[in-house]
N, C-alpha and C positions, 0 to 999 in steps of 0.2 A: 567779222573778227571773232578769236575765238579767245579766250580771258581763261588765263588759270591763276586760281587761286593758292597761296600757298601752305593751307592746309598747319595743324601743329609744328611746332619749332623743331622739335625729337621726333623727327618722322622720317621715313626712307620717302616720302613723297617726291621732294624738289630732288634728292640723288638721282630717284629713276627717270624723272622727268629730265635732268640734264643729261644722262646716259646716253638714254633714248635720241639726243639729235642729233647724234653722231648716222644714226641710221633713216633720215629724211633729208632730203634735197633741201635750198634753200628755201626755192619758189612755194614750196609747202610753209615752211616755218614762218616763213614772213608773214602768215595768219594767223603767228598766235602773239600774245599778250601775257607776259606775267605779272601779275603783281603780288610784291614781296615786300617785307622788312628788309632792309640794307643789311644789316651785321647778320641779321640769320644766311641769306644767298653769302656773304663773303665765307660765314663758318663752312657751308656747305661747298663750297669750292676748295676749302683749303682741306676740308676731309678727302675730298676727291683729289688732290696733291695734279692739280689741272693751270695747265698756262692759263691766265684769260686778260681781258681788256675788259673793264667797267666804268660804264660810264654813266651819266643821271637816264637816259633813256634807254639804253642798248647795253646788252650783252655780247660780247663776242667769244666764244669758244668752239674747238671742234673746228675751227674756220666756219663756223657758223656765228649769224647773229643773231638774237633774240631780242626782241621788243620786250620793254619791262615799263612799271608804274614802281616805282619807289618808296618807300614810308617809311617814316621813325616810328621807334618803340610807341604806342599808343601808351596813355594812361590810365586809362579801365576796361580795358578789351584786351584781349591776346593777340597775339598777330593774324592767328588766323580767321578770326571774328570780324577783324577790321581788313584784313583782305576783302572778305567776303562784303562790307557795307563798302566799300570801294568800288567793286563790282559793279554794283546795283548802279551806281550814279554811270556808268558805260553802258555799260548790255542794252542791248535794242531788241526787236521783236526778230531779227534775222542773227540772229548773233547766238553764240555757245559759249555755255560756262562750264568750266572744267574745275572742281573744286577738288584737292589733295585730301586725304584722308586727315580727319583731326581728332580728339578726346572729345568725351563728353564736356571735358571742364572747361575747353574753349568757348562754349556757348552762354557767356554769364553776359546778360545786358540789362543794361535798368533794373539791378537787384533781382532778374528771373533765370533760373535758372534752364536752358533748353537741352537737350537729350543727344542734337544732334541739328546736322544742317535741316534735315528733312522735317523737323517741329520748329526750326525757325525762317524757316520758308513758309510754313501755313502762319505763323505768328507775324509775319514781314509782309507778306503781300494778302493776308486778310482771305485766304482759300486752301479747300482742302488740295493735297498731292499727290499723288498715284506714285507707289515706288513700286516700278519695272527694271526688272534684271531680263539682258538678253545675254544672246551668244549665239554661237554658229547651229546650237545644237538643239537649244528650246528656249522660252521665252517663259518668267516667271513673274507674276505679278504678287506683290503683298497687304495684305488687308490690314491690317496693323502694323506699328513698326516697333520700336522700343516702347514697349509697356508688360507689367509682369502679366504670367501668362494666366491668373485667376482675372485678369480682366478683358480678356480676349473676347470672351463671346458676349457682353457688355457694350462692344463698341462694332458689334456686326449689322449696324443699319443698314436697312437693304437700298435707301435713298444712298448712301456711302457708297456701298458695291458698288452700282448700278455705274453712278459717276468714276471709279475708276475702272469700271470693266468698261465704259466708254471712251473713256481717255487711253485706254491699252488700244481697245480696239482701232479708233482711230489711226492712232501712230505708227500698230504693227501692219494695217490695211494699207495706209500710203506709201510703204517700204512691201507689200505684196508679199507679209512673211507671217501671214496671220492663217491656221487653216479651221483649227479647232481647238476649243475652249474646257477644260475641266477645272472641276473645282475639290480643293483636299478636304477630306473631311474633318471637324473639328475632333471630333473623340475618334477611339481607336476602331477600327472597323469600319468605320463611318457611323457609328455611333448603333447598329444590327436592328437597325429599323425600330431607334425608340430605347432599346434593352439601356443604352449607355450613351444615354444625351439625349435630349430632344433637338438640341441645337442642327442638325443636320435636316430636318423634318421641316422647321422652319424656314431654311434656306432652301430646300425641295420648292416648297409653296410661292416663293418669290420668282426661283430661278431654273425651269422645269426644262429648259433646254440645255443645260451644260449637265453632265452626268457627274456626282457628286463618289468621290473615288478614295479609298481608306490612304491614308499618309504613309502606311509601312508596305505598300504595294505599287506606287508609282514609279516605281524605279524597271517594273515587269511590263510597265504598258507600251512597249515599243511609242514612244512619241517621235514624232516629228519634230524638225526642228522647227514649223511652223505653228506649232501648239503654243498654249496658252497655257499655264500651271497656274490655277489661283489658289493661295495659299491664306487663310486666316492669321496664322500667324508666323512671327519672321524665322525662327530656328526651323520650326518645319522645312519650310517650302527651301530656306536655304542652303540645308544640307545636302539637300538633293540637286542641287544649282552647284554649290561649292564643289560636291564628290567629283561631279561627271564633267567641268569644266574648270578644274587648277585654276588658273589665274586669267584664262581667255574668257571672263563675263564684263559684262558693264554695268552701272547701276547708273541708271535713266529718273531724272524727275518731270512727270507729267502735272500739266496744270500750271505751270507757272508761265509768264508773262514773254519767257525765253527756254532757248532750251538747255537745261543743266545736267551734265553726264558726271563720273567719277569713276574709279576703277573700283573693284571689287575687293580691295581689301582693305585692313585696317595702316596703321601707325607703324608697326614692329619696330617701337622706341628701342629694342633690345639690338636691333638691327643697325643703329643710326649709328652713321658716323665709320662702320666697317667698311663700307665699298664694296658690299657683298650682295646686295639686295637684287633678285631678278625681276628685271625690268619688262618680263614680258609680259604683264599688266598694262603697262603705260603703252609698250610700242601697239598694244593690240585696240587699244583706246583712240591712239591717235588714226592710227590706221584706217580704224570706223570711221575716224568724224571731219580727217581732213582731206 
C-alpha cells in the first residue's frame, strides 16, 4: 500500500495530487491511501470547483476512487503532523509513504519544535536519515539538512557519511542506477589544498576514493545520470539538483523502517486555492513509485 500524507493545510499538495488521478488507471490508484483532515480535502475540492462523492472511506472523483483515512481537526498538532503519526500506526516494511510538502511550523510536538519531516523521522524512530534526491538525470545525496550554514562542518562525522553514503549506495545499487560517487567540496575551490578550509583535507583522509570536486564547477562535470553528488550542505548540492531538473526530482528518506518519498518542492501557500499549480511533480512521483 502506498499512504499519502496530507502535508500543510495552504498547500498546492492535495490540488496536485488530486489533478494528477485524472492521468492513472484505476488498477494503479487502488494502491494508494490518503490520509486527511475532512474540512481541509472538502476546501480542496471545492477550490477545484470538482463533482465528487465522499464518503468516511473513499473518494470518488475523476470517475476515479480514492481510498482515504479520515480525521478531525487534532488538538495540538496540525493536520499535517497528525496525518504523518497516523501513518506510522499503517506503514509496514513493504509499504511507501508519500508525505505532501508542509512548514516548518507543522512540526511542533510535545513543546519541541522540528525543522521538518526529515528531523522528525530521526526524533520518531530513534535513527539517523539519509536525504536522497534522484531523477532521470543524477542522483543527489545531503549530508546535512536544515541547519545554519556556520554549522555545517561541525556535523560532518565521517561515522555519519559513511552510514549515509551506504544507505545511498545500497538503494541506488538495487535499482542498478548507481555508477560513480563524488563529493562537493565544503569551501569554495574545494577549499585549494588547505589555503581556504582544512575541512576538505579532512574528508580526503576518511574518503580517498570519491574525488572531492569545487561546488561552483559541477555543473561542467558531464555526470551521468547514474552518479552520486554528495553535498555537505542543502542549498549547495540543491541548486544544482533544482536548476537541471524543474520539478522531475524526488526527495527519498533512507534509513527508516519503510520507504518515504515526497516531491521536490515546497508549499506555494501563494499558490493554494488557484487551480493553477503544475502538477508535474506529483504525476512524475507517482509514476516512480506506482
Amino acid at each position: 500500500m502506498i499512504y499519502i500524507t496530507q502535508g500543510s493545510d495552504k498547500s498546492i499538495g492535495i490540488e496536485i495530487l488530486l489533478r494528477s488521478l485524472i492521468t492513472f488507471p484505476q488498477n494503479k490508484i487502488n494502491k494508494l491511501c490518503l490520509i486527511i483532515n475532512k474540512e481541509c480535502l472538502k476546501i480542496n475540492l471545492t477550490n477545484l470547483n470538482l463533482n465528487y462523492d465522499l464518503n468516511k472511506n473513499e473518494l470518488k472523483i475523476y470517475n476515479r476512487k480514492l481510498k482515504l483515512i479520515l480525521f478531525d481537526k487534532p488538538k495540538d498538532q496540525s493536520n499535517a503532523l497528525h496525518a504523518l503519526l497516523i501513518s506510522f500506526n499503517h506503514l509496514k516494511k513493504t509499504d511507501t509513504l508519500i508525505t505532501q510538502p508542509a512548514s516548518k511550523n507543522d512540526f511542533k510536538y510535545k513543546n519541541k519544535n522540528f525543522l521538518g519531516h526529515t528531523e522528525f523521522f530521526r526524533y520518531w524512530f530513534k535513527t539517523d536519515v539519509a536525504m536522497l534526491f534522484t531523477s532521470d538525470r543524477v542522483n543527489l545525496l545531503l549530508l546535512t539538512d536544515h541547519i545554519p550554514l556556520k554549522q555545517v562542518h561541525k556535523n560532518l562525522d565521517p561515522r555519519m557519511i559513511k552510514r549515509k553514503i551506504s544507505l545511498s549506495k545500497n538503494f541506488l545499487q538495487a535499482k542498478n542506477n548507481l555508477r560513480k560517487i563524488y563529493f562537493l567540496g565544503v569551501n569554495p575551490h574545494a577549499g585549494e589544498a588547505g589555503l581556504l578550509g582544512k575541512e576538505e583535507l579532512k574528508l580526503k583522509k576518511f574518503f580517498k576514493n570519491y574525488p572531492i570536486i569545487p561546488g561552483d564547477s559541477v555543473a561542467i562535470q558531464k555526470l551521468n545520470e547514474k552518479d552520486l553528488i554528495v553535498s555537505p550542505f542543502h542549498d549547495q548540492g540543491l541548486t544544482y539538483f533544482k536548476t537541471i531538473n524543474d520539478l522531475y526530482g524526488i526527495n527519498i528518506s533512507l534509513g527508516l523502517p519503510f520507504l518515504r518519498v515526497s516531491v521536490d518542492h515546497g508549499t506555494a501557500p501563494t499558490l493554494f486555492g488557484k487551480n493553477s499549480a503544475d502538477i508535474s511533480s506529483m504525476i512524475y512521483l507517482l509514476n516512480t513509485v506506482l
